[in-house]
Each structure stands twice: as C-alpha cells, then as structure tokens.
C-alpha positions in Angstrom: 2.0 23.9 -29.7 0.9 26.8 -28.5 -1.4 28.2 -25.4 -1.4 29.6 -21.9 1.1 28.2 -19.2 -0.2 28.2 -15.6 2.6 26.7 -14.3 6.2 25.9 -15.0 5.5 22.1 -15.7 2.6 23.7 -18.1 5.0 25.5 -20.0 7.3 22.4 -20.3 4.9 20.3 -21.9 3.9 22.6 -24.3 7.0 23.7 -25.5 8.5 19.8 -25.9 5.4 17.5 -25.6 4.8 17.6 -29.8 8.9 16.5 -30.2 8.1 12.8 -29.0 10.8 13.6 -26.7 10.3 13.1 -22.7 9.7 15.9 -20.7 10.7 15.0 -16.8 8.8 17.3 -14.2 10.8 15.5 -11.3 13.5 18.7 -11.2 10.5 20.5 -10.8 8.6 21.3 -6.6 5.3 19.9 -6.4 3.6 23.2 -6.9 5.5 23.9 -10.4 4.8 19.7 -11.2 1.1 20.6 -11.7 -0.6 20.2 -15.2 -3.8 21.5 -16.4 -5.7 18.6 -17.6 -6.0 20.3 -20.9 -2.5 20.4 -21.3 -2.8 17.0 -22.1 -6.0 16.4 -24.0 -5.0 19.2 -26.5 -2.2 17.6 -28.0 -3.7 14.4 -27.3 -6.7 14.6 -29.2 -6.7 18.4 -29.9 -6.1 20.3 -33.3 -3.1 20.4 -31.9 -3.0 16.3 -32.2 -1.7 16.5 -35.9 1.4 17.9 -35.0 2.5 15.3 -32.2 5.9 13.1 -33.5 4.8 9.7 -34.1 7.1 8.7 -30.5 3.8 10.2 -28.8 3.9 12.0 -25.9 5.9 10.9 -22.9 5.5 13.0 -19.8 7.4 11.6 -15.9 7.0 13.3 -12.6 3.8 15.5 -13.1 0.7 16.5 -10.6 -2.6 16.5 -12.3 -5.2 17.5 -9.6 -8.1 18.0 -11.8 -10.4 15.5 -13.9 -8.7 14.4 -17.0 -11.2 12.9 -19.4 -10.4 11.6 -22.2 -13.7 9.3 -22.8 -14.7 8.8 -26.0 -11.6 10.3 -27.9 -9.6 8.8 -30.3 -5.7 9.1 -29.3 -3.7 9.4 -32.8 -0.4 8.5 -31.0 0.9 7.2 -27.6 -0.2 8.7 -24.7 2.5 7.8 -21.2 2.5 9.4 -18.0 5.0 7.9 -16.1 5.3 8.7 -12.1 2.6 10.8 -12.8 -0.3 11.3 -9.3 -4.2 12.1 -10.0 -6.3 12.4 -7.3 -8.2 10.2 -8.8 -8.5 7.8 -11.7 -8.4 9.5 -15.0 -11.6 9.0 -17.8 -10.7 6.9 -20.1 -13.1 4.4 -21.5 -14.0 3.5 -23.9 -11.0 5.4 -26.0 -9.1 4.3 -28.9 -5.3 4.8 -28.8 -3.8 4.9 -32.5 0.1 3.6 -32.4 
C-alpha cells in the first residue's frame, strides 16, 4: 500500500494493514494514534482493496476524529477496529462486507 502518512499511526497502517496482520496503536500517544479516515477506506474498498490478505484488516488502539463513511461500499474482506474512538458514529449503512 502506498500513500502519504500524516501521522505515525498513519504510517503503521499502511505499511502492515494489507498483511492481515494486526497493527496495535496502543504503544502509540494520542496525538500519533490518529488516522485519516482515508487510511481506512483505501484499503477497504480502494484500488488498493485487491491487495488486502484475506485475514482483513485488523487495526486496535486508534483515534479517528474525522467522518469515516463507508456508505454504500462493498467491503471485499473484514473490516475490525478494535479499541478504536470516533467522535462520532462511523457511516456505514447500508454496506456489504464480503468475508
């Protein structure tokens, strides 16, 4: 996967996000925990989607303070965010999640 980090936790998920493996922000401050929304939806249902292990993409510990919206998109693989904060509920219906 490739693309512009913002922050450390950016850069996390894009260099081990695609492996299936799970990539835990919780070492991480609250500042570095932050994700861009679109560091999400780009491997999620992105060209970028394609090249996702078929484990999905497991992500604990992050921040994501903007919208995530992922209505109307069709998920190949699982999607989990585990101890993961939004500020508020993410868009996500209807969707279809492929696993």
């Amino acid at each position: 996967m490739s693309g512009n980090a913002a922050t450390p936790g950016d850069q996390r998920v894009l260099e081990t996000a695609s492996s299936g493996n799970l990539v835990d922000l919780g070492d991480l401050s609250e500042e570095q925990r932050v994700l861009s929304p679109d560091v999400i939806r780009r491997p999620s249902v992105g060209p970028d989607s394609k090249d996702v292990d078929p484990r999905g993409i497991r992500i604990t510990g992050a921040r994501i303070v903007e919208p995530l919206d992922l209505s109307f998109c069709t998920v190949p693989h699982p999607l989990r965010l585990e101890a993961t904060t939004f500020p508020a509920s993410p868009a996500a219906a209807p969707q279809t999640y492929r696993s």
